[in-house]
C-alpha positions as CSV (number, residue, x, y, z in Angstrom):
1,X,204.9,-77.0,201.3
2,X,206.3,-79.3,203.5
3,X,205.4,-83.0,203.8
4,X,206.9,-85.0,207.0
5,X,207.0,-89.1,205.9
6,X,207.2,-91.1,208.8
7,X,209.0,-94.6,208.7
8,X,210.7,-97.2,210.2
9,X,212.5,-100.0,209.5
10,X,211.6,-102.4,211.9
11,X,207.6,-101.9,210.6
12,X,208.9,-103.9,207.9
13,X,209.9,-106.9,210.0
14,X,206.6,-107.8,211.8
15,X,205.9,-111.1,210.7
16,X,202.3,-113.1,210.8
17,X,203.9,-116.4,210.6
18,X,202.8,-119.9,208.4
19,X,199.7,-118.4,206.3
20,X,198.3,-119.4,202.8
21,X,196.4,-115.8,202.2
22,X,193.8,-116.1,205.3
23,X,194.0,-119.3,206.5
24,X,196.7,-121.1,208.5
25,X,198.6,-123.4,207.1
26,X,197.5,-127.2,208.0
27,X,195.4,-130.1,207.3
28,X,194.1,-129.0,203.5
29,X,195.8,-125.8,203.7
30,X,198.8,-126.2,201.8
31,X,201.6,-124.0,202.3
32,X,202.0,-120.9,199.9
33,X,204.8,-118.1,199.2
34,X,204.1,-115.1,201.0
35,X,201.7,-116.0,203.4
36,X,199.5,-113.1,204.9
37,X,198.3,-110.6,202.2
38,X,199.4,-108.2,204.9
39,X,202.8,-108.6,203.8
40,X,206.0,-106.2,204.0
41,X,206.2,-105.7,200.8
42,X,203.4,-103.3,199.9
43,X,204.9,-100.4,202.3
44,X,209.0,-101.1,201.3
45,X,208.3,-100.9,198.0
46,X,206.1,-97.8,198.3
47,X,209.4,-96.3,200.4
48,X,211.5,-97.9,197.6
49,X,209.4,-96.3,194.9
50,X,209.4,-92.4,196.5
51,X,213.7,-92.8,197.0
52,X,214.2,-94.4,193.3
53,X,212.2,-91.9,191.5
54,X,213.6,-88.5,193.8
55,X,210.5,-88.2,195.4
56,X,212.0,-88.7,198.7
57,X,213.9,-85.8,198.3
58,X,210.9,-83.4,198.2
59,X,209.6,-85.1,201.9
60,X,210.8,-84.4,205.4
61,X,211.8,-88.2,205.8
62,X,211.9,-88.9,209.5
63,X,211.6,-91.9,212.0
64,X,209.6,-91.5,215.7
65,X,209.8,-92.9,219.2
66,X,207.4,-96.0,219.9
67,X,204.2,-95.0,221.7
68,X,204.7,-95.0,225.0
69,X,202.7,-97.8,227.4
70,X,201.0,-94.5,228.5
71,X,199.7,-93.6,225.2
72,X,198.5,-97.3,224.2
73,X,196.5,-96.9,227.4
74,X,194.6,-94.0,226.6
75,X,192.9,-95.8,224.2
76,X,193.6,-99.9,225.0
77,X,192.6,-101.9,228.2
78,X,196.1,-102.7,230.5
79,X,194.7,-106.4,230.5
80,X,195.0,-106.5,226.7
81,X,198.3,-104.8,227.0
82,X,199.8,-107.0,229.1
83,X,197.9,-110.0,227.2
84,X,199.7,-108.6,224.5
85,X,203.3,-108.4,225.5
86,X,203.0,-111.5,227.2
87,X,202.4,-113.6,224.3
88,X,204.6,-111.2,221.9
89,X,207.6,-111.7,224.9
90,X,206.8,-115.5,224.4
91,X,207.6,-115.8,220.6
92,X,204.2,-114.3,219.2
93,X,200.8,-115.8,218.5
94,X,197.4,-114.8,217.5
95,X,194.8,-112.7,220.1
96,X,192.0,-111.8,217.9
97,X,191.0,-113.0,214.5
98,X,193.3,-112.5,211.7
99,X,196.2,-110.8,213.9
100,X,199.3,-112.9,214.0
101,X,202.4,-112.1,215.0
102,X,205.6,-113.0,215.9
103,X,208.7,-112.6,218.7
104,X,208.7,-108.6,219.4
105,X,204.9,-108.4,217.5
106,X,204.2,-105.5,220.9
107,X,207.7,-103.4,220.2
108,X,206.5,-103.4,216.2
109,X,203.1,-102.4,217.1
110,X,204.1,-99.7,219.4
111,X,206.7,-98.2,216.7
112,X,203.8,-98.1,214.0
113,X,201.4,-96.5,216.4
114,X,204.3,-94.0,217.6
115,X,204.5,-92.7,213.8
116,X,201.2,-92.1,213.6
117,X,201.5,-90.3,217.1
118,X,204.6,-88.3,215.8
119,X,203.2,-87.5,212.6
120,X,200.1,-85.9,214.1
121,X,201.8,-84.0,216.8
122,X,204.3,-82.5,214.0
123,X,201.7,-81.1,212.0
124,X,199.5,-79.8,215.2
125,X,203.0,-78.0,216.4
126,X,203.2,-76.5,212.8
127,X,206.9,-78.5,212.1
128,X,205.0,-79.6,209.2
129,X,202.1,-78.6,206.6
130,X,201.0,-82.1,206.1
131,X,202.7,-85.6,207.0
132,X,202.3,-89.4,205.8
133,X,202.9,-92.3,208.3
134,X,203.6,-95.5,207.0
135,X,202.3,-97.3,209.9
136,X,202.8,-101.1,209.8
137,X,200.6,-103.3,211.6
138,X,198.1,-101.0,210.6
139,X,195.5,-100.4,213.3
140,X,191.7,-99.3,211.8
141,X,190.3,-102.8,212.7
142,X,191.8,-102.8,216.4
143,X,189.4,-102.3,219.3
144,X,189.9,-101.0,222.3
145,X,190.2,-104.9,223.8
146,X,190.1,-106.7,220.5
147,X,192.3,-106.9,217.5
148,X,191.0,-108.1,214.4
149,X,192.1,-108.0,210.5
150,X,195.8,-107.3,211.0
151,X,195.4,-104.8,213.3
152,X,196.9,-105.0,217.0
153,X,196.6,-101.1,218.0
154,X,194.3,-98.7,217.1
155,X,197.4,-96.6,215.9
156,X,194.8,-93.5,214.5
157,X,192.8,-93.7,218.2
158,X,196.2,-93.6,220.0
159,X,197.9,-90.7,218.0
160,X,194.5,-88.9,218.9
161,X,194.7,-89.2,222.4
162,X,198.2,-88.5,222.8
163,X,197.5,-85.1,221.1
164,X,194.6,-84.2,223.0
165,X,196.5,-85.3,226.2
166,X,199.1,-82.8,225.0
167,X,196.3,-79.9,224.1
168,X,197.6,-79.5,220.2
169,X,194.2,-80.0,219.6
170,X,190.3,-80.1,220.8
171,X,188.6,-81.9,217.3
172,X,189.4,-84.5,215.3
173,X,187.9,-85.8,211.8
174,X,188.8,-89.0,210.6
175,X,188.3,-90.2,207.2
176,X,188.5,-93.6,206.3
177,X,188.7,-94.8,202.5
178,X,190.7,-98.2,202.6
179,X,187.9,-100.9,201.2
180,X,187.2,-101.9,204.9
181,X,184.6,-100.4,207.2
182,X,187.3,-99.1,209.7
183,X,185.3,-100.8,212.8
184,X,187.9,-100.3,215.0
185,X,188.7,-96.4,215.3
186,X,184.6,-96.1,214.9
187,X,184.4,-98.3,218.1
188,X,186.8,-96.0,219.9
189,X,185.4,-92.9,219.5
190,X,181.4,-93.8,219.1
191,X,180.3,-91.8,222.0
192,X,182.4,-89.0,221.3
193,X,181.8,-86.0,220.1
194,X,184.8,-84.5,219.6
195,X,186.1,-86.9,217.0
196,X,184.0,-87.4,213.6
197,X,184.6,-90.6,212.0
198,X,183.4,-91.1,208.5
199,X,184.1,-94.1,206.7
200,X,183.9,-95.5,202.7
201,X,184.4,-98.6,202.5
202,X,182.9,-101.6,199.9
203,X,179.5,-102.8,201.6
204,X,179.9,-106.1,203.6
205,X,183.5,-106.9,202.6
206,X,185.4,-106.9,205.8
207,X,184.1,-106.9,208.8
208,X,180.8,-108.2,207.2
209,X,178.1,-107.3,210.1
210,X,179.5,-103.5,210.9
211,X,179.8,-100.2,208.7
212,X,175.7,-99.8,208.5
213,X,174.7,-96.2,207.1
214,X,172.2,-96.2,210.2
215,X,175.4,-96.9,212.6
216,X,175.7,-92.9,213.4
217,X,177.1,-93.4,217.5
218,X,175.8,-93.5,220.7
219,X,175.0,-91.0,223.6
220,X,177.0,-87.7,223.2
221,X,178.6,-89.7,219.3
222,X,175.2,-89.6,218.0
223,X,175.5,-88.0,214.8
224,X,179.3,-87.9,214.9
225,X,179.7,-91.4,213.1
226,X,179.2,-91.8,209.2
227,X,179.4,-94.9,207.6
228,X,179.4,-94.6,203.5
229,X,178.9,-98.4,202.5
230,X,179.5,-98.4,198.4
231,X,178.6,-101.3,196.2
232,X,181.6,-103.6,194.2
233,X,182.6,-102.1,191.2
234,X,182.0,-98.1,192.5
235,X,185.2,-96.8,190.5
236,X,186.9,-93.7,190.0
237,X,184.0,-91.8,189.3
238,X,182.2,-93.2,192.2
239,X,184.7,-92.8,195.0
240,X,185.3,-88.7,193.8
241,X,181.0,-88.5,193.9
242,X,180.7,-90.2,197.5
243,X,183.2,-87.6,198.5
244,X,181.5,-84.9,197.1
245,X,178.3,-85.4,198.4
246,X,178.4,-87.1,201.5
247,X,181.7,-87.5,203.0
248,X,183.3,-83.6,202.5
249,X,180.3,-82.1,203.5
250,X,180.4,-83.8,206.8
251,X,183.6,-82.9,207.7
252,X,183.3,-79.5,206.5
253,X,180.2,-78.9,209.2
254,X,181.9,-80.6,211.7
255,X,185.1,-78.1,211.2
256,X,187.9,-79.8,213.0
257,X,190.8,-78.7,214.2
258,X,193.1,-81.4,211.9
259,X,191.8,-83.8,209.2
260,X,193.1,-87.1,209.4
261,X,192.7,-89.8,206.9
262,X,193.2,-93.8,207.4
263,X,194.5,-94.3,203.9
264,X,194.2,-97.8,202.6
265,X,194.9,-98.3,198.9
266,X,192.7,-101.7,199.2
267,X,189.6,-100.1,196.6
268,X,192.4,-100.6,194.0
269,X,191.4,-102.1,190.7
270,X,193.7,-104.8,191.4
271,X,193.8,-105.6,195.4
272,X,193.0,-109.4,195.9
273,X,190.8,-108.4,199.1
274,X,188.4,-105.5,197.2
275,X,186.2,-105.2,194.4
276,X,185.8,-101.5,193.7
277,X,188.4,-100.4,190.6
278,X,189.8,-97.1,192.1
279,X,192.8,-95.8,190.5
280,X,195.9,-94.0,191.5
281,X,194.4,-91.1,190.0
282,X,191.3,-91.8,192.0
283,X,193.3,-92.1,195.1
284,X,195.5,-88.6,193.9
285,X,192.1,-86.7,193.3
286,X,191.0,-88.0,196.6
287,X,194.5,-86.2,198.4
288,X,193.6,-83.2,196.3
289,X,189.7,-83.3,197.0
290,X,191.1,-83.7,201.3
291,X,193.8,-81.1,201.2
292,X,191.6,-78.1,199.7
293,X,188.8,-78.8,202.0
294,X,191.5,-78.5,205.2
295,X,193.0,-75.6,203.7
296,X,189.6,-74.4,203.9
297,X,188.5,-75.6,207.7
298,X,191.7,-76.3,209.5
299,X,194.6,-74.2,208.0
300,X,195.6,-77.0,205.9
301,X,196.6,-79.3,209.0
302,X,196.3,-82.9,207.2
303,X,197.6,-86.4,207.7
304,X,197.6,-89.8,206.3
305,X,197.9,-92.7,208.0
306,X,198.8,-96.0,205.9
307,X,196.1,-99.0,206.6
308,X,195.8,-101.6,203.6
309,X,196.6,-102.6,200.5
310,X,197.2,-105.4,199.4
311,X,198.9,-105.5,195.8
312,X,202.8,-105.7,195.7
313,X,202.9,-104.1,192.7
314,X,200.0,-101.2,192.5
315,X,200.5,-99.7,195.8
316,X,203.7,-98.1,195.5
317,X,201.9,-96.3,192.6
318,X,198.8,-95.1,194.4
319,X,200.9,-93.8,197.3
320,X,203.6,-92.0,195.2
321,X,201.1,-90.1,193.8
322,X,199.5,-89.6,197.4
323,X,202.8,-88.2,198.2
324,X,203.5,-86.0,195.4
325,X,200.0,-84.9,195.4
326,X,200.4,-83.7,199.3
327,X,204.2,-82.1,198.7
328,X,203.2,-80.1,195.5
329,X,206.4,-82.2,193.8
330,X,206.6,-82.3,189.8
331,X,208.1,-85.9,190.2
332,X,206.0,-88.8,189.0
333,X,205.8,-92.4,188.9
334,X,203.8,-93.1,185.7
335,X,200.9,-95.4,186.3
336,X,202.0,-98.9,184.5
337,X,198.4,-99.8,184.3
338,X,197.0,-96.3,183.1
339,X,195.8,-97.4,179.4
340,X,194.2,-100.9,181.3
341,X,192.1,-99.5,184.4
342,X,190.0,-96.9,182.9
343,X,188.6,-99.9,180.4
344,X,187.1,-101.6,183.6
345,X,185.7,-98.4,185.1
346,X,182.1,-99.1,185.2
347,X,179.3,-97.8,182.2
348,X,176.4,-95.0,182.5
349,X,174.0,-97.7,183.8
350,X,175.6,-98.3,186.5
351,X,176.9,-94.8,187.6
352,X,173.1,-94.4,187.7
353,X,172.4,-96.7,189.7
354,X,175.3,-95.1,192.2
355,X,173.8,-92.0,192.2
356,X,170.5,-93.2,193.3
357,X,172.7,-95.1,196.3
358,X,174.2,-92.2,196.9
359,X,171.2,-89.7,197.2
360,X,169.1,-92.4,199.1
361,X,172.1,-91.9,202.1
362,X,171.9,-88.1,201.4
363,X,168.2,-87.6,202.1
364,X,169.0,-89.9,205.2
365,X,171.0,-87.3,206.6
């Protein structure tokens, strides 16, 4: 098995500028450490994790070309694009909501959007069995002509196109399990049917009017657009059942030709912007759950591309296992909060009351 892991440095140096968690700084807002929860940190310390523990050693570590202005266009407007550079070429700013950045914001974007790219075409050429792309901005909440919630390209809509431009491949699945309804790569392809998106994602968390079950796509989409809204507090057990029964089967009828997953590690017990008490075993069952079914539909062609997370300290964790889970490694990284996490996992009652949630979306279907 080999696993490509797609990085770059200078992902790690966008910058959001004077924020206290959400909210710029001013008036009442008093200025905080860290600013944006969409912080560095999460994604160097989950590349600091995999090289301190050996992991790395078991990946095909590997950097990428920025996407090209010709790939970004496939998917984005040019009068966003050159809205875009315009303000990043003037020292940065804000375009949408939530989506600061700072000098070179464009250049960043384009490099995180260019591993994604890279990491799909590798695995579509057969270079690699699966890959990992730790894209930063990430890019699930980008429209076409609209950023929003940290995201300034759609980097999973523009690795897409640039692989269908190239003919690696004719259909596309993408699976979508950080905590947010990923609005943006739903918007992109919603009258498509070549590309199945199917999202999990905690019920009116972020963005709070979109990810509706009865939002299945328009014209030739309809159909090819699942939105799985869970409740707070769905767990471990709840996350592998929503897979089981609604999200697998999905892609499994749809039988694409790769299986790509927007991986946010944002339903962690612990994430300050979700309520839903996955695990890194939850999120290392999930990779196992993913990998079988593409080993059964699409020759094993997988991919993960990194979207949130927001814990410094617990996402390293859920994404070494990720990684070790996709590479077949016997290296671990020991969960520090494996003894705490299973205590909150909700009771009987209300795994109950899940199922009921989760058969009312079934018979929808």
């Amino acid at each position: 098995m080999t696993t490509g892991f797609f990085w770059d440095e200078r992902c790690f140096w966008h910058g959001g500028g004077n924020y206290a968690g959400m909210l710029p700084v001013g008036g009442l807002v008093q200025p905080m450490d860290g600013g944006l929860p969409e912080s560095p940190e999460t994604k160097r310390r989950l590349k600091n994790l995999i090289e301190v523990t050996g992991l790395a050693k078991d990946l095909a570590m590997q950097g990428a070309a920025p996407a090209t202005r010709e790939d970004l266009l496939r998917v984005h407007p040019a009068h966003y694009l050159d809205e875009f550079k315009a303000l990043s070429d003037a020292g940065g700013g804000e375009l949408g909501r939530r989506t600061p950045f700072g000098p070179g914001g464009y250049e960043v974007a384009a490099q995180s959007a260019g591993l994604a790219k890279a990491a799909l075409a590798a695995v579509l050429h057969g270079d690699l069995d699966n890959a990992y792309s730790l894209s930063r901005p990430p890019g699930h909440h980008c429209l076409p002509d609209y950023p929003n919630g940290f995201c300034l390209l759609n980097n999973i809509g523009i690795a897409i196109e640039a692989a269908k431009a190239a003919g690696l491949a004719r259909r596309f699945a993408v699976l979508d399990w950080d905590v947010h309804h990923g609005n943006g790569t739903e918007a992109v392809f919603y009258d498509r049917a070549d590309v199945l998106t199917v999202s999990l994602h905690q019920e009116r968390n972020y963005p709070m009017d979109t990810g509706s079950f009865s939002d299945r796509g328009t014209g030739d989409g309809t159909g090819y657009n699942l939105n799985i809204p869970l409740p707070p507090g769905t767990g471990h057990k709840g996350y592998l059942a929503a897979m089981e029964r609604l999200a697998l089967p999905a892609i499994r009828d749809f039988a694409p030709d790769v299986l790509i997953i927007a991986c946010g590690f944002d339903a962690a017990a612990n994430d300050p912007l979700g309520r839903m008490l996955a695990t890194a075993e939850t999120f290392q069952m999930m990779t196992a759950q993913v990998m079988t079914l593409a080993d059964d539909i699409c020759d094993g062609k997988l991919v993960m591309v990194h979207e949130g997370g927001y814990s410094e300290t617990y996402v390293p964790f859920c994404g070494h296992n990720v990684l070790q889970e996709m590479s077949g490694s016997k290296i671990t990284a020991p969960d520090p909060f494996a003894e705490v996490f299973p205590l909150r996992q909700p009771d009987a009652r209300f795994d109950a009351f899940l199922d009921g949630w989760l058969d009312e979306m079934k018979a929808a279907l």
